[in-house]
C-alpha positions in Angstrom: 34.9 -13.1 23.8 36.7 -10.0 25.0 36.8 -7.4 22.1 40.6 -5.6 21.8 42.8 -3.8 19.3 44.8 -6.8 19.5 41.9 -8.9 18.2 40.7 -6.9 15.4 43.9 -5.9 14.2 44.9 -9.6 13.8 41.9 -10.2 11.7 41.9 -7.2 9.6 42.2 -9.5 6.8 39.6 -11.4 7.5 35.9 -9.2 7.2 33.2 -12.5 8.3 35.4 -12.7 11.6 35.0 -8.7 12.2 31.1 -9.1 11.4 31.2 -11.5 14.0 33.1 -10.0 16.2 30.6 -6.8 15.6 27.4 -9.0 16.2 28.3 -10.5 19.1 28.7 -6.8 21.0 28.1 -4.1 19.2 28.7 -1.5 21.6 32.2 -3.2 23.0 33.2 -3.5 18.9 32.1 0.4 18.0 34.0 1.6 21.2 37.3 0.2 20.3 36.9 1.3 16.7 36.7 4.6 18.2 39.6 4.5 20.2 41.8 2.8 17.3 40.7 5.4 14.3 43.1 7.8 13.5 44.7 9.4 10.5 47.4 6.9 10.2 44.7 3.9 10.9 44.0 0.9 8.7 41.8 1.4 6.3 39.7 -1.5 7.2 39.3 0.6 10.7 38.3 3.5 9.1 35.9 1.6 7.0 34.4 0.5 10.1 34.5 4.0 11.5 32.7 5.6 8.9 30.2 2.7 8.9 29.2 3.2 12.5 29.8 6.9 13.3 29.3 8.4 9.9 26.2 11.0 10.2 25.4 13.1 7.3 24.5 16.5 8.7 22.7 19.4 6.3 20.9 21.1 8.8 19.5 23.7 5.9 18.5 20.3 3.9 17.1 18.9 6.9 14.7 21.9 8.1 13.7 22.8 4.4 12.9 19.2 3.6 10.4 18.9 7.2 8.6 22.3 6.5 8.1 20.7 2.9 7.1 17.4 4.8 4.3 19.3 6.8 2.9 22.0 4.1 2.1 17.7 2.1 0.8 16.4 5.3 -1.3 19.3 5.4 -2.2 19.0 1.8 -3.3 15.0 2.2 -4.9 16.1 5.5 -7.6 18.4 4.1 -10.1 15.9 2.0 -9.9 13.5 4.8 -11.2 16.2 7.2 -13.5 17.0 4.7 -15.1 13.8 5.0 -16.1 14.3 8.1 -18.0 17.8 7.2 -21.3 17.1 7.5 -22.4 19.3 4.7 -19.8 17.0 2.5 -19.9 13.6 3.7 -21.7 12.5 1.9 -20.1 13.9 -1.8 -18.2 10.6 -3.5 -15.7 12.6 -5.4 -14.2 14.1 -2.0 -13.8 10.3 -0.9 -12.6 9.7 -4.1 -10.4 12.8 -4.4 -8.1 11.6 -0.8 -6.4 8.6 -2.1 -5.3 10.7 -5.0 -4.3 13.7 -3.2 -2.5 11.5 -1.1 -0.6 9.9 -3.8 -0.2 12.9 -5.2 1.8 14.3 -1.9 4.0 11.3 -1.7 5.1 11.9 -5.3 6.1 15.2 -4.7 7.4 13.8 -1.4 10.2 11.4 -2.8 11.1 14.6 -5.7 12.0 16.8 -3.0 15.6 16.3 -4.0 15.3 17.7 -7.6 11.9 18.9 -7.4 11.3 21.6 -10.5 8.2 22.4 -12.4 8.4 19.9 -14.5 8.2 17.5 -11.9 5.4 19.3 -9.7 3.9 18.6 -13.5 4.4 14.8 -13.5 3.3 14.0 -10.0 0.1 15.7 -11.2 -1.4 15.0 -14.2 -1.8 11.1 -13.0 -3.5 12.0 -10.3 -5.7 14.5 -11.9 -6.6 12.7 -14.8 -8.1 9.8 -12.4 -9.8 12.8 -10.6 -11.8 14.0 -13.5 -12.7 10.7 -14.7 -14.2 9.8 -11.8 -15.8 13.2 -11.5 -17.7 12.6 -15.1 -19.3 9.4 -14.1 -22.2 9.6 -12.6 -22.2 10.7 -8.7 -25.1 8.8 -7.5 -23.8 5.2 -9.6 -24.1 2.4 -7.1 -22.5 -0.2 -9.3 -19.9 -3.0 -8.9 -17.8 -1.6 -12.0 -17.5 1.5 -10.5 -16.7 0.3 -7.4 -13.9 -2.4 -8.4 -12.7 0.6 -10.3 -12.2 2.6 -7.4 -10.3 -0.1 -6.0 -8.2 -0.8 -8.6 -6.9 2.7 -9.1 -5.5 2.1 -6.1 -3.0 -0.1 -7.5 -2.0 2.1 -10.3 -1.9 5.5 -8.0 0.9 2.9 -6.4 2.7 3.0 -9.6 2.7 6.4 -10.1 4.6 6.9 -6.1 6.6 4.2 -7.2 7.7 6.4 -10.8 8.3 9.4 -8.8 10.5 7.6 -6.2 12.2 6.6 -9.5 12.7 9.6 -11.1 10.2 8.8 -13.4 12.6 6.0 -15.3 10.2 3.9 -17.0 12.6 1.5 -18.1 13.6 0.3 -14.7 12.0 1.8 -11.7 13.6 0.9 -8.5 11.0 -2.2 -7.5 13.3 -3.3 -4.8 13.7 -0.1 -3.0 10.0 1.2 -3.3 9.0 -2.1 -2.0 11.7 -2.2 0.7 10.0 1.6 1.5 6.3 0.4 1.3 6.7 -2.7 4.3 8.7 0.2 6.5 6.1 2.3 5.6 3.0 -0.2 6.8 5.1 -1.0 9.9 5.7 2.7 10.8 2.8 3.7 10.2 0.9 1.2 12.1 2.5 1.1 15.2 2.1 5.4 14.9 -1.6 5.6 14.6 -1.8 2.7 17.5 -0.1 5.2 19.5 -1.6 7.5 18.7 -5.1 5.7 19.3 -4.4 5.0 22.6 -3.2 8.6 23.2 -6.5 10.3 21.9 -8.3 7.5 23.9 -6.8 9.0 26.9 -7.6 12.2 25.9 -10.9 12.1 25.5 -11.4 10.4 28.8 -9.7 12.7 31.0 -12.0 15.6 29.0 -15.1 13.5 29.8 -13.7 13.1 33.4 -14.2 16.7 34.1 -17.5 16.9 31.6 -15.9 18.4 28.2 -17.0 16.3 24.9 -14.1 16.5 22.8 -14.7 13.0 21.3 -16.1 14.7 18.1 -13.2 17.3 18.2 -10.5 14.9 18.6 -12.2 12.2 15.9 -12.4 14.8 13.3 -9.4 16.8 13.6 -6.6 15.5 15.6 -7.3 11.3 14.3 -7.3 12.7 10.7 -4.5 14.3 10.9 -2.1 11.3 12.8 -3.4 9.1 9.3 -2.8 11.6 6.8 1.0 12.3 9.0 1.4 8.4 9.7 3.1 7.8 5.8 5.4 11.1 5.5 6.5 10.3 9.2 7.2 6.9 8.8 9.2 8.4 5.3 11.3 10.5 7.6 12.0 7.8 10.1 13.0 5.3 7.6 15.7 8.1 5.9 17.4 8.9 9.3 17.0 5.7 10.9 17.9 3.3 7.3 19.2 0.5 9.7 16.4 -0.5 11.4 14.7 -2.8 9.1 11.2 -3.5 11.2 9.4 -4.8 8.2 11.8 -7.3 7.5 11.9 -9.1 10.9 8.2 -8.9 10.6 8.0 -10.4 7.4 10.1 -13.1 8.2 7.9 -14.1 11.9 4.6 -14.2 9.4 5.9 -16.0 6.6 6.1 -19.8 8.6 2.8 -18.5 10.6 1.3 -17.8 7.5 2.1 -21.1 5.5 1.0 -22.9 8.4 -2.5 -20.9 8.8 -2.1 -21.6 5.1 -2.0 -25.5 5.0 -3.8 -26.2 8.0 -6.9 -24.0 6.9 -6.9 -25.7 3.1 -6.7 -29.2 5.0 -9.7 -28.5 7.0 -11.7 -27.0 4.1 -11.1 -30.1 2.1 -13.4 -32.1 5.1 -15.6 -29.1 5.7 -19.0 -28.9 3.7 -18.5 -24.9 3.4 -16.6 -24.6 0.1 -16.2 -21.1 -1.7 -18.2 -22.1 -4.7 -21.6 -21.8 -3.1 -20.1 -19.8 0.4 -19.6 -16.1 -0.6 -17.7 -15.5 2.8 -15.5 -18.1 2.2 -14.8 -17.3 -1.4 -13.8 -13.9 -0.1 -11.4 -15.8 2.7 -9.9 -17.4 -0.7 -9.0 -14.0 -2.2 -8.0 -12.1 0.7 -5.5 -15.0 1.8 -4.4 -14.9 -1.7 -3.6 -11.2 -1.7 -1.5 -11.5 2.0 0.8 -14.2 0.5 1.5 -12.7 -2.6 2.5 -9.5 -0.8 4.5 -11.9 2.1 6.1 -13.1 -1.0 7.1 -10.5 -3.0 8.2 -8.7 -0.1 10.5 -11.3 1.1 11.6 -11.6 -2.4 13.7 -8.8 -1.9 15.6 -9.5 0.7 18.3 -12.2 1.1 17.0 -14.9 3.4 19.9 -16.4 5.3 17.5 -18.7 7.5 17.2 -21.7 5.8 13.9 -22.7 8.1 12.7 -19.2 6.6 14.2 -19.7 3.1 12.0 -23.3 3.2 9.0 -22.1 4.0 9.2 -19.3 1.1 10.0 -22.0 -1.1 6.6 -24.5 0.0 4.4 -21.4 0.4 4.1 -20.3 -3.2 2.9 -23.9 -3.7 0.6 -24.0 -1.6 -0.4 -20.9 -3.0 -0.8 -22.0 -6.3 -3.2 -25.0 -4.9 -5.5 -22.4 -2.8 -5.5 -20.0 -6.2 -6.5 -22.7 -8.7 -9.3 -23.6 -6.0 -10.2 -19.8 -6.2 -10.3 -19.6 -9.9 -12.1 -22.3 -10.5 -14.9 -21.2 -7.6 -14.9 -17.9 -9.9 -15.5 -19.8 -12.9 -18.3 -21.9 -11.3 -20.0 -19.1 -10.1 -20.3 -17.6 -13.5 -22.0 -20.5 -14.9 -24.3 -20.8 -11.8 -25.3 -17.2 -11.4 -24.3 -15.3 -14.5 -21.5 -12.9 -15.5 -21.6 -9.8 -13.3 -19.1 -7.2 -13.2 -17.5 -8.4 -9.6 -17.1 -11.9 -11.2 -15.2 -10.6 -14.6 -12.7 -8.8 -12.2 -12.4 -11.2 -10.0 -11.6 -13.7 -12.7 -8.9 -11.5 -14.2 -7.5 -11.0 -11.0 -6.7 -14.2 -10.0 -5.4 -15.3 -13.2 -2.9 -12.5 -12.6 -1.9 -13.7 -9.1 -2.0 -17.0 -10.0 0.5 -16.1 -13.0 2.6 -14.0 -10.5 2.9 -16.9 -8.2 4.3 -19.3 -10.7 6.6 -17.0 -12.1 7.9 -16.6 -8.3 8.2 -20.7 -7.9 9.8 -19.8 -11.3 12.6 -16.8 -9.7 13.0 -19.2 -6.7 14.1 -22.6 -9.1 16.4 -20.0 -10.6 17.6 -17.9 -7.5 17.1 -14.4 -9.1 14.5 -11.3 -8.3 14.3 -10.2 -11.6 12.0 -11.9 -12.9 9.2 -11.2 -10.0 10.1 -8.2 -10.6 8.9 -7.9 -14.3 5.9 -9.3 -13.0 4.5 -6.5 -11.9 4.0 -4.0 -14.1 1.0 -6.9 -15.6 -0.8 -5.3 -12.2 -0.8 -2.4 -13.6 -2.5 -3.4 -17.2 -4.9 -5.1 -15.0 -5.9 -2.3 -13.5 -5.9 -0.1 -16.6 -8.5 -2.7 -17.6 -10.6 -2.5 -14.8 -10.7 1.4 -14.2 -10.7 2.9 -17.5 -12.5 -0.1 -19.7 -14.8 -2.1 -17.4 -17.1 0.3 -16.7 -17.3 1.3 -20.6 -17.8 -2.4 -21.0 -20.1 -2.9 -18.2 -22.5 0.7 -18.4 -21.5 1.2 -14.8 -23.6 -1.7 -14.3 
């Protein structure tokens, strides 16, 4: 259909037809908007007109907030160089210290806006109270508690982004939009360091053609640098470019792949002698799959699905889900009486009584067609793994 004043004039009154008529040709729509705005114009037309043409420029906010942006990359780039120092390499609290500088940079990242001492003050003391816990336990500890611990803080260093991003509100922290932020960022950020994979590649190759090394040069400073830049880029992107939703058309291709990896792999298992309760691998398979719905899911939870071929498959996943996760639990609980109670089997445990509580309560949110209640969900992640960091390896010795 030919796009015209005429035609979006005569349906000023009517918005689903002007989405239409937008979807169908974008470019055609926006260029007759552009001719038709003026100051006596509609206001439906300049609606439209500040929807597509609207640009918010600050060019003094802009270049402050990407010198900012590099002096943090630069700050979560150090300990990960570090690592590859061979005189530190091998010290545990410098690989311990990067995830929490990082954190610590994104914090300070999302309070650029009304960034005081006060808040420099906040985005630090979580970070450097895990710091210094870790730094009093013993360096040379090979243990599972301390391990699972590391792990877990993780999760709660992801709180502490998700509290700055929020302005600290601890009543209600923006779940939706940190979460919406976190699947652009894993999209972004992956297809960057792919890039950028392939461009050191070529790099080093046309250095070796004409018999320079630079493999060790580029590995340790230039690869370290594109992870430790991948998130803040992928930040910026996602603020100047807030249309372009990768992560959700991505989300939406692996959600029927992944329920039907899902079903077909718990059919076969049920007629396979390899069963998680003797077959570590397998029991690992359980988890992991467990962990890549539930973030499918919660992710998707955010969004309003319009396909109802997606909007299906969200609604038998979760079961599914729940089948593979009682299968887990009780493959936990069998290996405790078979082998004993160990550390890895306590948190492991735990854990999957919490997924398997978050994945009913999302069957829960998706018989009563809300969010809010998957959303409340999750700060129980975040007792969990309180419980495992700070108490486990009291419990446990650092056994």
């Amino acid at each position: 259909m030919e796009i015209n004043n005429e035609i979006i004039i005569k349906n000023t009154g009517n918005p689903d037809i002007l989405e239409d008529l937008y979807q169908s040709n974008k470019r055609e729509f926006s260029e007759t908007i552009k001719i038709m705005h003026n100051e006596n114009s509609d206001i439906i037309i300049k609606y439209w007109y500040a929807r597509l043409f609207y640009r918010r420029v600050n060019p003094k906010r802009n270049t402050g907030k990407y010198i900012f942006t590099a002096f943090l990359i630069i700050i979560a780039w150090i300990p990960l160089r570090l690592i590859f120092t061979d005189t530190l390499k091998d010290n545990i609290n410098i690989i311990r210290a990067v995830p929490i500088i990082a954190s610590i940079a994104l914090s300070l990242f999302f309070m650029f806006e009304t960034i005081k001492v006060k808040e420099i003050i906040k985005c630090f003391i979580p970070g450097l109270i895990l710091y210094f816990y870790f730094f009093i336990l013993p360096d040379k500890a090979i243990s599972q508690s301390l391990d699972n611990a590391f792990y877990f803080m993780l999760v709660l260093l992801w709180f502490f982004v998700l509290l700055s991003q929020s302005n600290y509100d601890f009543k209600k922290p923006d779940y939706g939009i940190f979460l919406e932020k976190c699947g652009e960022i894993i999209v972004w950020s992956t297809m960057f360091i792919i890039g950028g994979m392939v461009i050191v590649g070529l790099s080093i190759a046309l250095f070796n053609a004409i018999i320079i090394d630079t493999q060790a040069f580029y590995m340790k400073n230039i690869a370290t640098l594109g992870v430790a830049a991948s998130p803040f880029i992928s930040l910026l992107v996602i603020e100047n470019y807030n249309k372009i939703k990768l992560s959700i058309i991505i989300a939406n291709i692996f959600l029927p792949i992944v329920l039907v990896s899902l079903f077909v792999f718990g059919v076969i298992s049920i007629f396979n002698n390899t069963k998680p309760y003797e077959d570590r691998e397998i029991f690992v398979i359980y988890n992991i799959m467990n962990i890549i719905v539930i973030c499918i899911l919660v992710f998707t939870g955010i969004n309003n699905i319009n396909n109802k071929f997606i909007y299906w498959c969200s609604c038998i996943l979760p079961v599914i889900t729940i089948i593979l996760n009682i299968v887990t639990l009780s493959a936990v609980i069998y290996r405790i009486n078979e082998y004993g109670i160990t550390p890895n089997k306590i948190t492991l445990l735990g854990t999957n009584i919490v997924m398997l509580g978050h994945i009913i309560s999302i069957v829960f949110r998706k018989y009563k067609k809300g969010t809010e209640n998957n959303f409340k969900y999750l700060p129980v992640y975040f007792v969990w793994s309180f419980i495992v960091v700070f108490i486990f390896p009291v419990i446990f010795k650092f056994a």
